[in-house]
C-alpha positions in Angstrom: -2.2 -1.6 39.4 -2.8 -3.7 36.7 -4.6 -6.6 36.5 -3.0 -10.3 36.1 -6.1 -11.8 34.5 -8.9 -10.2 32.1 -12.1 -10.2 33.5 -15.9 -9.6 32.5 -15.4 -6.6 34.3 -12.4 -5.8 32.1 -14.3 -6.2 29.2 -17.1 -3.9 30.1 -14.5 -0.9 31.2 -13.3 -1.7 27.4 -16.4 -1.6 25.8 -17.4 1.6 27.8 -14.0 3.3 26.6 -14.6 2.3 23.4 -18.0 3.5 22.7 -17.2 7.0 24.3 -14.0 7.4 22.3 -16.0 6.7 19.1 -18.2 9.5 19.9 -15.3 11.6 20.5 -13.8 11.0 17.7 -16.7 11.8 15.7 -17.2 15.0 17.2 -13.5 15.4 17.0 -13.2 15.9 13.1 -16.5 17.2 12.3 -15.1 20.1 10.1 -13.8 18.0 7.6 -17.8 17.7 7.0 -19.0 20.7 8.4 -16.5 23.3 6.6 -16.9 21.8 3.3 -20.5 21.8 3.3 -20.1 25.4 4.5 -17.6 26.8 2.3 -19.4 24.4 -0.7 -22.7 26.0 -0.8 -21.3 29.8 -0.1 -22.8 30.1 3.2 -19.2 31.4 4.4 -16.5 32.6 1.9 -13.2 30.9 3.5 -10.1 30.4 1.1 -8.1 27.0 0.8 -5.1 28.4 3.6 -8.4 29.0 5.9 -10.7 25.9 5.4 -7.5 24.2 6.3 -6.8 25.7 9.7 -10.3 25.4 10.2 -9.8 21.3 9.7 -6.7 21.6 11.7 -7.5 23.7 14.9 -9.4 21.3 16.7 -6.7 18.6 16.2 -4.4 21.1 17.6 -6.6 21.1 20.7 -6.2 17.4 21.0 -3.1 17.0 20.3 -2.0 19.9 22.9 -4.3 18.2 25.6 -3.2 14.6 25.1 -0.2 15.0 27.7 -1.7 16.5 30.4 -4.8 14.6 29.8 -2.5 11.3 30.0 -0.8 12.3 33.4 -4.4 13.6 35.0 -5.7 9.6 34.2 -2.5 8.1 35.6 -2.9 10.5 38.6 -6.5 9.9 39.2 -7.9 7.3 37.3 -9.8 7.9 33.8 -13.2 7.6 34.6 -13.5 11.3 36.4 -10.8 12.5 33.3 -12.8 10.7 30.1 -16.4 12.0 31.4 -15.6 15.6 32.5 -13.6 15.7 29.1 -16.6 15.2 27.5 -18.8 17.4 29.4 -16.2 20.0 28.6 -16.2 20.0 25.5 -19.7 19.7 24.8 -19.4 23.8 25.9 -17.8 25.1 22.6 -19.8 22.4 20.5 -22.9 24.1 21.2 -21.3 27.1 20.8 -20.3 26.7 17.1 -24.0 26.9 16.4 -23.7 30.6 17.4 -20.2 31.4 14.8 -20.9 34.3 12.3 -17.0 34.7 11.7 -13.9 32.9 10.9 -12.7 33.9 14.4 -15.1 32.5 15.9 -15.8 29.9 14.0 -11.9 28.8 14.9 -12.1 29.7 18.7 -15.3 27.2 18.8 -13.0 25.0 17.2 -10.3 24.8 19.1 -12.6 24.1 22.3 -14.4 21.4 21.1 -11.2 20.1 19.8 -10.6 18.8 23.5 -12.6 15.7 22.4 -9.1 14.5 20.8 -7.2 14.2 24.3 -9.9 11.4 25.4 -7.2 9.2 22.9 -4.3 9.1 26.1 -7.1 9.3 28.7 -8.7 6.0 27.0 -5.2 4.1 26.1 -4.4 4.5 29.9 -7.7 3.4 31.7 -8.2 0.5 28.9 -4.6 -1.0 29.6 -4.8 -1.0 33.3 -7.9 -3.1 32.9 -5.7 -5.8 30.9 -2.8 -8.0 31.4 0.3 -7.3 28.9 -0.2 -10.6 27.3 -3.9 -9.1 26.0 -2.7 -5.5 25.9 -2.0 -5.1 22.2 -5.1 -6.2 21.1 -7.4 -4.6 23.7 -5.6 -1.4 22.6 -6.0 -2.5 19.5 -10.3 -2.6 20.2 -9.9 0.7 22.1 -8.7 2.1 19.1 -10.9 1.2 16.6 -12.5 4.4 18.1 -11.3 6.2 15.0 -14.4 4.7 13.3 -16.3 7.7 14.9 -14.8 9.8 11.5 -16.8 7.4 9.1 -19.7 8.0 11.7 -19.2 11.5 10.7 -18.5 11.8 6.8 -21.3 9.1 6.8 -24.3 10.6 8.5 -23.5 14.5 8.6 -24.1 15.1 5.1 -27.4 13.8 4.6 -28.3 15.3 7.8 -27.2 18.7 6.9 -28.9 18.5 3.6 -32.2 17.9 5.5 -31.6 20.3 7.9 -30.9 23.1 5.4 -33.6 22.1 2.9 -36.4 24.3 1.7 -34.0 27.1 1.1 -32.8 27.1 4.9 -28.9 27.7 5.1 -28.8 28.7 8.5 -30.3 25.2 9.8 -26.4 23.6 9.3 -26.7 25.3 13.1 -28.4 22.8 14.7 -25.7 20.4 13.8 -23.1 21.3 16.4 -26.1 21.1 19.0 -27.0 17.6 17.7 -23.1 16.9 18.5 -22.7 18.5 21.9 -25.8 16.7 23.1 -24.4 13.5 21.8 -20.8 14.9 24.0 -22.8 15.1 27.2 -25.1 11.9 27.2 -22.2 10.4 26.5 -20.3 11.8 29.3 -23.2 10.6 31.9 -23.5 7.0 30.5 -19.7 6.8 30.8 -19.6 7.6 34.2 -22.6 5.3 34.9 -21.3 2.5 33.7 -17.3 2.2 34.6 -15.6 2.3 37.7 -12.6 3.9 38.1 -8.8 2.3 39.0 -5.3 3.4 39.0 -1.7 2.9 38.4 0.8 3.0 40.7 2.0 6.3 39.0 -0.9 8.0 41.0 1.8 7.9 43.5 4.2 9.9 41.4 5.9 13.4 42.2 4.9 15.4 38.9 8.8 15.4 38.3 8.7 11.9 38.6 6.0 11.3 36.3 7.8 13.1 33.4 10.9 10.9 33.8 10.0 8.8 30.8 10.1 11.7 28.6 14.2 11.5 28.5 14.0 7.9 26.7 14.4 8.8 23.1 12.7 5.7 22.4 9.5 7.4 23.9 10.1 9.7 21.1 11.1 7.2 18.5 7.6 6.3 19.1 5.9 9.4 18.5 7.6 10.2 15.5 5.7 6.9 13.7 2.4 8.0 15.6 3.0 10.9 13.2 2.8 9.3 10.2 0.4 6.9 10.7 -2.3 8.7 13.1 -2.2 12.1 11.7 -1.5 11.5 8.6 -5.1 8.9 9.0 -6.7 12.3 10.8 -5.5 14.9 7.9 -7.0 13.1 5.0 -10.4 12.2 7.3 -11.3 15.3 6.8 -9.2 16.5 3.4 -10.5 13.7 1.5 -14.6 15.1 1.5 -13.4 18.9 -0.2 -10.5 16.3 -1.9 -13.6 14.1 -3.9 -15.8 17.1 -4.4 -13.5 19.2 -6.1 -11.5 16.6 -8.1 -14.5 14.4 -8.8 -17.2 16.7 -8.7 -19.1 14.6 -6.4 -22.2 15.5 -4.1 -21.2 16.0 -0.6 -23.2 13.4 0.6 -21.4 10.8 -1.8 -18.0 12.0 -1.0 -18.5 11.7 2.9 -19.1 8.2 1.6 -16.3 7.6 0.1 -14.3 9.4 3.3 -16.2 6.7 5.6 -15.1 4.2 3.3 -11.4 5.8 3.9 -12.1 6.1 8.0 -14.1 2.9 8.7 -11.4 0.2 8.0 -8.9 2.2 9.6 -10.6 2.3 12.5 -11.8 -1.3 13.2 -8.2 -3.1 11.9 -6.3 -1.6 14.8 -6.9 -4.8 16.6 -5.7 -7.2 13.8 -2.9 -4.9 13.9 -1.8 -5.5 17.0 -2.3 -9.2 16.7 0.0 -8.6 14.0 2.4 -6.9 16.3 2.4 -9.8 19.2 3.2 -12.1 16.4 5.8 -10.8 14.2 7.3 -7.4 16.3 6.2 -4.1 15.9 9.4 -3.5 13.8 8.5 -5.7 11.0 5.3 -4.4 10.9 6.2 -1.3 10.7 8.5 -1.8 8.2 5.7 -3.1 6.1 3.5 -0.3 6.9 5.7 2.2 5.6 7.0 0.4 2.5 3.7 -0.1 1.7 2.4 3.6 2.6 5.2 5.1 0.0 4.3 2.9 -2.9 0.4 3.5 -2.4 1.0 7.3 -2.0 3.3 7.7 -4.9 0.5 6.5 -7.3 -2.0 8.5 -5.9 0.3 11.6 -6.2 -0.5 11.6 -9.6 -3.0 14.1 -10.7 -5.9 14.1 -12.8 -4.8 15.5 -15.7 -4.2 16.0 -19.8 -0.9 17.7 -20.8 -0.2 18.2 -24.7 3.6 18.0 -26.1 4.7 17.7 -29.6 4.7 14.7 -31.3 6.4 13.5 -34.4 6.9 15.6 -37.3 7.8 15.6 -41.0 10.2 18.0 -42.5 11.5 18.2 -46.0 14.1 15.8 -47.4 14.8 18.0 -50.5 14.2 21.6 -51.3 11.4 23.1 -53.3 8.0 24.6 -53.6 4.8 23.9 -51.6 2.4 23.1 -54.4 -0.5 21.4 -52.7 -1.5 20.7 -49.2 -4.4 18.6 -48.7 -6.2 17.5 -45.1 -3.7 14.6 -45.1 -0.8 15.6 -47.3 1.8 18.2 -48.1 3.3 18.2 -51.7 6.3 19.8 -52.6 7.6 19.8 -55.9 7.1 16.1 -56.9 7.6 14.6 -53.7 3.9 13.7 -51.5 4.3 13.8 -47.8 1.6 12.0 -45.8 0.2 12.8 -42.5 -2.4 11.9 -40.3 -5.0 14.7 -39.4 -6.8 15.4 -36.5 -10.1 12.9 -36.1 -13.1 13.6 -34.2 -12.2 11.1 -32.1 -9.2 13.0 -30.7 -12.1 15.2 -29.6 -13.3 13.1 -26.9 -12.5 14.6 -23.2 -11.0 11.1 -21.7 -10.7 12.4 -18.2 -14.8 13.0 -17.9 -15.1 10.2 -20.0 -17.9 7.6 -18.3 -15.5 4.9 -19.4 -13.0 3.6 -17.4 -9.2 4.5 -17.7 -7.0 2.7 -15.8 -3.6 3.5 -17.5 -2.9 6.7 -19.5 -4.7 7.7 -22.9 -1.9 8.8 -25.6 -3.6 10.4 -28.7 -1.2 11.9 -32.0 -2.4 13.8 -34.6 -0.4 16.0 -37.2 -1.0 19.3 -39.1 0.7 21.1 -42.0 2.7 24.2 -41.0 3.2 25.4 -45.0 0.7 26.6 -47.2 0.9 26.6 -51.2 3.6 28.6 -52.7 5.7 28.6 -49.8 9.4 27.9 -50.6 11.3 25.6 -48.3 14.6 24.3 -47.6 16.2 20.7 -46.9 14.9 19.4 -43.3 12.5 22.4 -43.0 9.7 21.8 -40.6 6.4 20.9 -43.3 4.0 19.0 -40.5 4.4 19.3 -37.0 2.8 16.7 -34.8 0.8 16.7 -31.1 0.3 14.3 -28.7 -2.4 14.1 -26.1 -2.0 11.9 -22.8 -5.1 11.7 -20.4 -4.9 10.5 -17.6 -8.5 10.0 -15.6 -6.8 8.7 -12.0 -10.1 7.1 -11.8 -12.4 7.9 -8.9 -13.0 4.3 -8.2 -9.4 3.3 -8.6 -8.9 6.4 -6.5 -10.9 5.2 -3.8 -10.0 1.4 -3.6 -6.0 2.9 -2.9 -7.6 5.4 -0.6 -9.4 2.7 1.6 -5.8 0.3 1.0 -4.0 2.9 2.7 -6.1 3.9 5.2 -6.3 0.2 6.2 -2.3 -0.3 6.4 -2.1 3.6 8.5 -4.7 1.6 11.2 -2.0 -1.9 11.1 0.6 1.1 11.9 -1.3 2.7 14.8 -1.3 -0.4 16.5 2.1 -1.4 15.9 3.3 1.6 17.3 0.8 1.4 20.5 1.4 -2.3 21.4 4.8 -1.8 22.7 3.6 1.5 25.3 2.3 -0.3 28.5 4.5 -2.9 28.1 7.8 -0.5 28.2 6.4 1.8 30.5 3.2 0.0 31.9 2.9 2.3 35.2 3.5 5.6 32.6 1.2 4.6 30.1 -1.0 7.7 31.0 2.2 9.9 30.0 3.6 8.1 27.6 0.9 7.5 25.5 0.0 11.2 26.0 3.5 12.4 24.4 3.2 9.7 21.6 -0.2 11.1 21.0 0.8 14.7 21.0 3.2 14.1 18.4 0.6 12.0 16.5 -1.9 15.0 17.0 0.5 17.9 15.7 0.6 15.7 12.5 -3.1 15.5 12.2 -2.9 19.6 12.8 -0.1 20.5 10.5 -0.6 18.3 7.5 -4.2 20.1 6.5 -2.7 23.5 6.6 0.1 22.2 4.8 -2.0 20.7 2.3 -4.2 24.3 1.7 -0.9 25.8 1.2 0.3 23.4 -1.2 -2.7 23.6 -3.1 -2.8 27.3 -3.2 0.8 27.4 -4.7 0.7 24.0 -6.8 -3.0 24.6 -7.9 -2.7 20.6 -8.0 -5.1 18.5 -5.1 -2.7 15.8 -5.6 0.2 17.5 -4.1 -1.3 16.1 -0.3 0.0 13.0 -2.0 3.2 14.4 -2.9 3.8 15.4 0.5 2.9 11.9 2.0 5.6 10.7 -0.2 8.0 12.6 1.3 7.3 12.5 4.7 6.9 8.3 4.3 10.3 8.6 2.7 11.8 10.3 5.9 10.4 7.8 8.1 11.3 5.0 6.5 14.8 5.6 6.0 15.0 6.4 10.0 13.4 2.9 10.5 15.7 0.8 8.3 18.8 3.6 9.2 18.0 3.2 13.0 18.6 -0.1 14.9 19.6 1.1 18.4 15.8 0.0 19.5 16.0 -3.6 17.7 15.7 -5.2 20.3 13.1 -3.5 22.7 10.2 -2.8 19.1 10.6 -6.9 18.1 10.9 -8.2 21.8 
């Protein structure tokens, strides 16, 4: 049962949840490192569909696992469920050391992947530790877990660069046995240091268990999860290959700039759901997905320089070309001027060291006649070009990355505030289905993004898609009022 006051004891279950679900987490998207640094420096030769089934597979795991993860924690209590979760998975960690091929590579994957499922297990055995009134923002501290990805883009880079240094590629290896050590110590600790309590759902037939899965709401739920948790776990991972391609940034800089994206994320879930207790989750989230569409239709647009033609000059009478000169074309009597092509229309804006915030528009004009030639009325004589750069600087770039990032962790709250207190004796299941859904969206949306950039040839289309998918969701929100009541109670 839950309890009616939080306690110190309380707070030490939550800081004990915390800490291992940050580890988890870690583990849990370390191929958005790992198969960049891998595919980056040619040690395997995986395409764009691959490295993004790579990134997704193990969020597939969690995702899968999150349900019957939840209902194992509301049966039996999550101390038993989080540890031996861990110890599990620290199997096919160790075992990626041993991967020579993409099959193998993706079976290790999807094993370690488990790591992911310690989400419901967590949600469930931090909010029977907590009275509703505290709920939202304990759940909001549990969840600043997703940290554990900065950990991860933050640290793995440099220590893979030391690791394969002095002309060592195969030393990346040791990394997933750094990791699965990390899995298991963790593991013990966690089961040294909580004690284990139940709901009254561990009283549950298994038919009776699933009950909740009929409210639509439930599902209503989950379908937000997927926007703003795995669309957060997609670019996690995307945005390292994302900087390193686009930017031409060193790994270990662009696993920077991923922290940067993870980090705040992470740690505002709790000022989310203090958000949430004060002004209902469905203002919030109303917020969070206006906001989400605006910030990911400007970052949809793509680094890039496109010519068109500009503004010409053609002949107001007809004649003969007698002279054409770098800036003029004469025919017969009559001089028409034009401005040529400077060095300065040279310069490369995009890898220019200056910053661009706007576009760059550049015109220039040439003749198209030469002397002698013999023209008619409103015959083309100078045809013009126009230039427009645009840099999407990298530091712009980033600042909207981290905004967005930041307002996907206010989201994740808002949509996890309202689970115990709906169903507090089915959090277990509940939050396991929300978190499935959540899951598949952090699994689909990097193999939709290789594909997209395999057709498009554009890295910005991930954007694109975000747009569209924000789109969807927000019109269901604001179309959708048959939950009014329960989301702002």
């Amino acid at each position: 049962m839950h309890v009616k006051v939080a306690t110190s004891k309380s707070h030490r279950m939550l800081f004990f949840n915390t800490f291992a679900f940050t580890v988890a987490f870690s583990a849990w998207l370390l191929n958005g490192v790992l198969v960049t640094f891998l595919v980056s420096n040619e040690i395997f030769d995986w395409n764009a569909v691959e490295i993004g089934w790579l990134m997704g597979i193990p969020v597939l795991t969690g995702a899968l696992m999150r349900l019957p993860a939840g209902m194992l924690t509301d049966k039996f209590g999550g101390k038993y469920i989080f540890a031996g979760t861990l110890a599990i998975s620290a199997i096919p960690m160790y075992l990626l050391s041993k991967a020579e091929t993409f099959t193998e590579y993706a079976w290790c994957s999807f094993g370690f992947g488990l790591t992911g499922a310690t989400f419901a297990v967590g949600i469930a055995f931090t909010s029977v530790w907590y009275p509703k009134k505290n709920q939202g923002f304990a759940l909001g501290i549990f969840g600043a877990g997703n940290a554990g990805a900065a950990g991860t883009a933050l640290l793995a880079p440099t220590i893979l660069l030391s690791l394969t240094a002095g002309d060592n590629p195969d030393g990346w290896r040791m990394l997933p046995v750094y990791y699965s050590i990390m899995l298991l110590a963790t593991a013990v600790i966690f089961l040294i240091g909580t004690e284990n309590k139940k709901t009254s759902a561990s009283k549950k037939t298994m038919m009776q268990m699933m009950k909740p899965l009929k409210d639509p709401v439930v599902w209503k739920y989950g379908l937000w999860y997927f926007l703003v948790f795995g669309c957060f776990v997609a670019f996690s991972q995307w945005l390292v290959p994302y900087f390193v391609n686009v930017y031409y940034l060193p790994l270990v800089t662009a696993g920077l700039f991923a922290a940067a994206f993870s980090f705040p994320s992470g740690v505002i879930r709790a000022f989310g759901g203090w958000l949430s207790d004060i002004y209902g989750g469905r203002k919030v989230m109303v917020w969070v997905l206006v906001s989400s569409l605006v910030i990911s239709a400007m970052l949809m647009v793509p680094k890039v320089e496109a010519f068109s033609p500009g503004k010409g000059v053609i002949a107001k009478i007809p004649g003969i070309v007698t002279e054409v000169t770098e800036n003029s074309v004469t025919v017969g009597k009559r001089v028409y001027k034009f401005s040529p092509k400077t060095a300065e229309d040279e310069i490369n804006e995009i890898d220019s060291e200056d910053m661009h915030i706007f576009p760059i528009k550049k015109s220039w004009q040439e003749a198209v006649v030469k002397v002698g030639d013999k023209v008619k009325k409103k015959q083309l004589l100078i045809k013009g070009t126009t230039r427009i750069s645009f840099q999407a600087n990298v530091w712009i770039f980033a600042v909207l990355v981290i905004l967005i990032g930041a307002i996907w962790g206010i989201g994740k709250a808002a949509v996890y505030k309202y689970i115990p207190e709906q169903y507090p004796d089915d959090v277990g299941m509940v939050g396991g289905i929300v978190g499935v859904l959540g899951g598949l969206g952090g699994f689909f949306t990097p193999i939709i993004f290789g594909y997209l950039l395999t057709y498009t040839g554009l890295w910005s289309s991930a954007w694109a898609f975000m747009v569209f998918i924000t789109f969807l969701g927000m019109w269901w929100l604001l179309k959708d009022t048959t939950d009014k009541k329960i989301i702002n109670k």
